[in-house]
N, C-alpha and C positions, 0 to 999 in steps of 0.2 A: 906334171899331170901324167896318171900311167893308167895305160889301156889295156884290154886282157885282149886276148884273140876270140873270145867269146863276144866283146863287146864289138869289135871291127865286125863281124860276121853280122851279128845281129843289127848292125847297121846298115850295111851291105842288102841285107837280105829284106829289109823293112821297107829303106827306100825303094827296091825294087816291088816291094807286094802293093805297096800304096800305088805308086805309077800304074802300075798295073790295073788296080780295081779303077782309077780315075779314070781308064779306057775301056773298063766295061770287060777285061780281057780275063778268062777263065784261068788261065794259068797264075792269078792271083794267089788262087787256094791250096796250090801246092808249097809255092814260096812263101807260104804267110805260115804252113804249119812247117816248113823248118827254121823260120823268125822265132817263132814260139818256143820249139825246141833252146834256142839259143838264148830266148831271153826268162826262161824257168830256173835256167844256171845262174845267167847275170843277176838277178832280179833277187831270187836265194840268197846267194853271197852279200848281196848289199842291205839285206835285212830287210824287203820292201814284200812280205809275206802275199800281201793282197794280188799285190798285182804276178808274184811267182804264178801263184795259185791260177788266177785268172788265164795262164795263157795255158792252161789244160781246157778248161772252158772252150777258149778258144779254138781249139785244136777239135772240139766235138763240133763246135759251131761252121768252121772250116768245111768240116765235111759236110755237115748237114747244107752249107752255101755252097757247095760246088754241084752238089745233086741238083739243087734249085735251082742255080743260075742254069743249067743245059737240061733239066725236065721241067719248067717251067712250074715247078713248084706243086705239079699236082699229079695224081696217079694217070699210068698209063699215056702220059702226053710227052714230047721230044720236044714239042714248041722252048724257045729262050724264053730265061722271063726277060719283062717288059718293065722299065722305069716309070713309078707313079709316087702319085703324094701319099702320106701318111694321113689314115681316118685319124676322125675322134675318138675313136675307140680305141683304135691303137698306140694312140699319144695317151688315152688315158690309163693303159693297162700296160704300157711302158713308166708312167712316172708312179703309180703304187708299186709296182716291182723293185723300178729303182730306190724308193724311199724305203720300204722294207729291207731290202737288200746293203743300203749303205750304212742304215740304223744298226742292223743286227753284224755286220762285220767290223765295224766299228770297234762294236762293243766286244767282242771277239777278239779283234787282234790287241784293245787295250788291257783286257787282261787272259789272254793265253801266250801271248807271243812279247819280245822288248821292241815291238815295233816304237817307233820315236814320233812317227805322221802315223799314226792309225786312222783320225775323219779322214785324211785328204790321200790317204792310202785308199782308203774306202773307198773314196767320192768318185774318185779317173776310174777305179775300176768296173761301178755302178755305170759311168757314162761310157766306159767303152764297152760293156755288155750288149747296154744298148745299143749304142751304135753297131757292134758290130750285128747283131740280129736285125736290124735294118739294112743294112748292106744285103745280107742272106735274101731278102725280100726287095730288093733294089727300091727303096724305101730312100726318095731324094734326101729328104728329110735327114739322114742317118750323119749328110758332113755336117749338120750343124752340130750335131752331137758328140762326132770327133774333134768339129775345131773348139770345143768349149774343154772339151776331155784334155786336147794339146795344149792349151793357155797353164791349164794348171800344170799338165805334165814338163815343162819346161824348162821350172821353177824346183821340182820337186827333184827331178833328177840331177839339175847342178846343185839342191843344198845336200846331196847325196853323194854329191862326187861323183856321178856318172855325168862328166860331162859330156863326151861323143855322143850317148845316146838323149842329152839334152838338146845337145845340136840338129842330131836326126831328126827331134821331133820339131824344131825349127822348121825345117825341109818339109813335114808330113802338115804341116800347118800349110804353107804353099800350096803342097799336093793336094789338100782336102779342101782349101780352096779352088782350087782348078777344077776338082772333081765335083764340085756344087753347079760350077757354071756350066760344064761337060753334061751334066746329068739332067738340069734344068732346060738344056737343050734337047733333049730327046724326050720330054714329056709329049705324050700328044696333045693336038690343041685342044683350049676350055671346051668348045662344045663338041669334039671325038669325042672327049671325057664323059661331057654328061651323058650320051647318045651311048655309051659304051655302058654307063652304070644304070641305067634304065632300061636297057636287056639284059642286064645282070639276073 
């Protein structure tokens, strides 16, 4: 089994971004856009176009979540943002995005690129979109969305031969675990909530 120094780093640098968001800790988003960096290389060379692609995405999303998590998401305020549930709304205009989005790259990478997994190229990439725009929004909701995105990513990267970073995402399955319970604890209680969205 042979490892490049691109894949060690990006191993390196992954588990460290996940621990991180699973503490809520803003120095997430600077380790996550040089993961990205490292995994646009690995990702390329292994023929897995979607998910290359995707971690430029990331890299815009990165930023956009690092402004949000220390201005609290909205103009002229320094407030942090605050851990909440995902509306209906945004569960619903999360899962058309994703469905359009995995539909049409699909189809994409099945005939512009020799990708070999084009749906399932797709599909981690659709779910880690999401999620990660949920994170940006500390959007509790968003580990479910990684740990569903990690089950497939698992799989995908050992029939790929990246095994190190199949391994990693062993560990980010852990971590996104932790970070569910972590997060579920800092919701505030059901009726803050309602009392909060009825002065909304």
């Amino acid at each position: 089994m042979s490892m490049s120094w691109t894949e060690v780093l990006g191993f390196a640098t992954g588990a460290l971004c996940v621990w991180l968001v699973a503490r809520q800790h803003v120095a997430n988003w600077p380790i996550g856009i040089a993961n990205n960096l490292f995994f646009i290389v690995l990702f390329a060379q292994a023929g897995l176009y979607a998910d290359a692609g995707l971690q430029i995405v990331f890299i815009a999303l990165a930023a956009y979540g690092w402004w949000s998590w220390t201005h609290g998401g909205g103009p002229g305020t320094a407030e942090a943002l605050a851990v909440r549930r995902t509306t209906r709304t945004e569960w619903a205009w999360l899962a058309a995005a994703g469905a359009v989005g995995v539909l049409g790259l699909t189809l994409l990478l099945s005939s512009a690129t020799d990708s070999t997994v084009p749906f399932w190229d797709a599909l981690t990439t659709g779910l880690s979109l999401a999620a990660t725009y949920g994170q940006c929004r500390k959007l509790v909701e968003s580990w479910w969305l990684w740990i569903a995105a990690d089950l497939l990513y698992i799989p995908l990267y050992a029939y790929k031969g990246l095994y190190l970073t199949s391994g990693l995402y062993v560990g980010f399955l852990a971590l996104c675990v932790a970070g569910l319970v972590g997060w579920r604890r800092t919701l505030p209680a059901r009726g803050a909530r309602t009392t909060l969205e009825a002065t909304a």
